[in-house]
C-alpha positions in Angstrom: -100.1 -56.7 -164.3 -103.3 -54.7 -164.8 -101.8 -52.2 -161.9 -98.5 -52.2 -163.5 -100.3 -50.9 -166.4 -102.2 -48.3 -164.7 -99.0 -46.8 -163.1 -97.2 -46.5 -166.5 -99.6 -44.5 -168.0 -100.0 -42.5 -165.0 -96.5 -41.8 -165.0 -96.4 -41.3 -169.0 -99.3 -39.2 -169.1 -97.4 -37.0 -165.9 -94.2 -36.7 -167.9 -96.3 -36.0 -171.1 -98.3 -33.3 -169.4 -94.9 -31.9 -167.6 -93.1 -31.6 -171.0 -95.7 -30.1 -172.9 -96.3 -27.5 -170.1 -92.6 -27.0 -169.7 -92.2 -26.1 -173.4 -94.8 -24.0 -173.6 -93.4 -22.1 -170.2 -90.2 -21.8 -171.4 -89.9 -21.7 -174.9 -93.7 -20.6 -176.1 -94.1 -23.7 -178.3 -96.5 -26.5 -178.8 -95.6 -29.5 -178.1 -97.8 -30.7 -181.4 -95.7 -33.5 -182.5 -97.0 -32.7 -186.4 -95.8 -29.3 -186.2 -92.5 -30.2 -184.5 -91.9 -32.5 -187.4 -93.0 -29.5 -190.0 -90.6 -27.7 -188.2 -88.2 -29.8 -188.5 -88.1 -30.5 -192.6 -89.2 -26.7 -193.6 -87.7 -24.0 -191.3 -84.5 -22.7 -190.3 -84.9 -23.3 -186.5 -84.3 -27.2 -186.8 -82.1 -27.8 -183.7 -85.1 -27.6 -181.0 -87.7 -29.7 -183.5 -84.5 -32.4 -184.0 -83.7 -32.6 -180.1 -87.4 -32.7 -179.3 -87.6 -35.5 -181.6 -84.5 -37.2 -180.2 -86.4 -37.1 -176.7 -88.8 -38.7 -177.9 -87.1 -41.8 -179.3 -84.5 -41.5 -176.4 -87.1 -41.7 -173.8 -88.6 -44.5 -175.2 -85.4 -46.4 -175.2 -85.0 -45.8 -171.9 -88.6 -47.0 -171.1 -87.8 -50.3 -172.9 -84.3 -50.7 -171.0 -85.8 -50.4 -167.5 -88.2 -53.3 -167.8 -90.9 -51.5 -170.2 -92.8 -53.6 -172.7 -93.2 -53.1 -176.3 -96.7 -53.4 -177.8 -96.1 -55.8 -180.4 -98.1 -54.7 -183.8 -101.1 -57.0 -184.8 -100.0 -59.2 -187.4 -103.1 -59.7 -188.8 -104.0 -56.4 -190.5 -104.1 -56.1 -194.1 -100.9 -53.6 -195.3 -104.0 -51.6 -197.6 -105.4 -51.1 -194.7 -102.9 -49.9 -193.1 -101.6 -47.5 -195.9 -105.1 -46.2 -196.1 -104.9 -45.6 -192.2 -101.4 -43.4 -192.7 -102.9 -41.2 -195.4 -106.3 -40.6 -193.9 -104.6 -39.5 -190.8 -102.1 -37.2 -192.4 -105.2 -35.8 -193.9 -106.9 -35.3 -190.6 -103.6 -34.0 -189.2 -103.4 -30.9 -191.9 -107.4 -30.6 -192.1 -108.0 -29.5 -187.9 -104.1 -28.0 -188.4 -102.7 -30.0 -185.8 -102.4 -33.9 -184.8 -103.7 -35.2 -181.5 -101.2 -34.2 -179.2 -101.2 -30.6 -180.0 -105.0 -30.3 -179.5 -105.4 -32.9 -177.1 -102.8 -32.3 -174.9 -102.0 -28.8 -175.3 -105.1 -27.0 -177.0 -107.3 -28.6 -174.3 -104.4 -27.5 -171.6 -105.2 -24.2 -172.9 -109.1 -24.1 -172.9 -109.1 -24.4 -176.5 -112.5 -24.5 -178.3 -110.9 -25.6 -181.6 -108.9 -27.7 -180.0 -112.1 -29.5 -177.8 -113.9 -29.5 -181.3 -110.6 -31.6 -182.9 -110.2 -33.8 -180.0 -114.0 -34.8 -180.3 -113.8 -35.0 -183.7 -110.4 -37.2 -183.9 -112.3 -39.3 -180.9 -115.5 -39.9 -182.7 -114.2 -40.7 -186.0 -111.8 -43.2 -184.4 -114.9 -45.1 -182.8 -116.5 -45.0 -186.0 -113.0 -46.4 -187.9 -112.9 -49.2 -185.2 -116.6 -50.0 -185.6 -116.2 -49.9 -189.7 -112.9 -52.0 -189.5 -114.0 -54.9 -186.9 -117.7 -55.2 -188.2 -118.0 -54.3 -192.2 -114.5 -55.2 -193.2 -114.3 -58.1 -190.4 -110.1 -57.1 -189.1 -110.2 -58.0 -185.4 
């Protein structure tokens, strides 16, 4: 199981890496999924954001219908907690101008310093959530 594991992420974070490269190559755009999604609800160029979006969901599907398990959401989280969760990181998204795949992924890709300082940031803040949430407010 635990190899299983290994070699889907392997394989994701090959086809993840591929497409955002591939984008980039051949059409000169981030692969930045908040971005993509701006795109897509506030310019007239809507058809690559939509498809792009499509893949996404499409790829997943066929993930799912090949075998691929669905991590199943922990039913134990408080819904404030998880509305406070959505807005903080649509905060964090606009603050460092991009969401984790467009710095991680591509910024980094690209030798990015904001990017590297975004990524760290996002990374850090998310130990520091997980700390918060599992030891002062006691959600395991």
């Amino acid at each position: 199981m635990a190899l299983n594991n290994l070699l889907n992420a392997l394989i994701g974070g090959i086809l993840i890496g591929g497409s955002a490269t591939l984008l980039f190559w051949l059409n000169g755009r981030i692969a930045g999924i908040s971005s993509i999604v701006a795109s897509l609800l506030f310019t007239k160029d809507r058809l690559w954001s939509a498809l792009f979006l499509l893949g996404l969901v499409a790829g997943a599907a066929i993930y799912y219908a090949l075998g691929g398990s669905v991590p199943v959401p922990r039913s134990n989280f408080p819904v404030w907690l998880l509305a406070a969760a959505g807005v903080l990181v649509g905060f964090g998204t606009a603050l460092a101008r991009g969401c984790t795949s467009g710095h991680g992924v591509c910024g980094l890709g690209r030798l990015s310093l904001r990017s590297l300082v975004a990524t760290l940031t996002f990374l850090s803040v998310g130990l520091l959530t997980t700390f918060v949430v599992r030891h002062l407010f006691g959600v395991i």
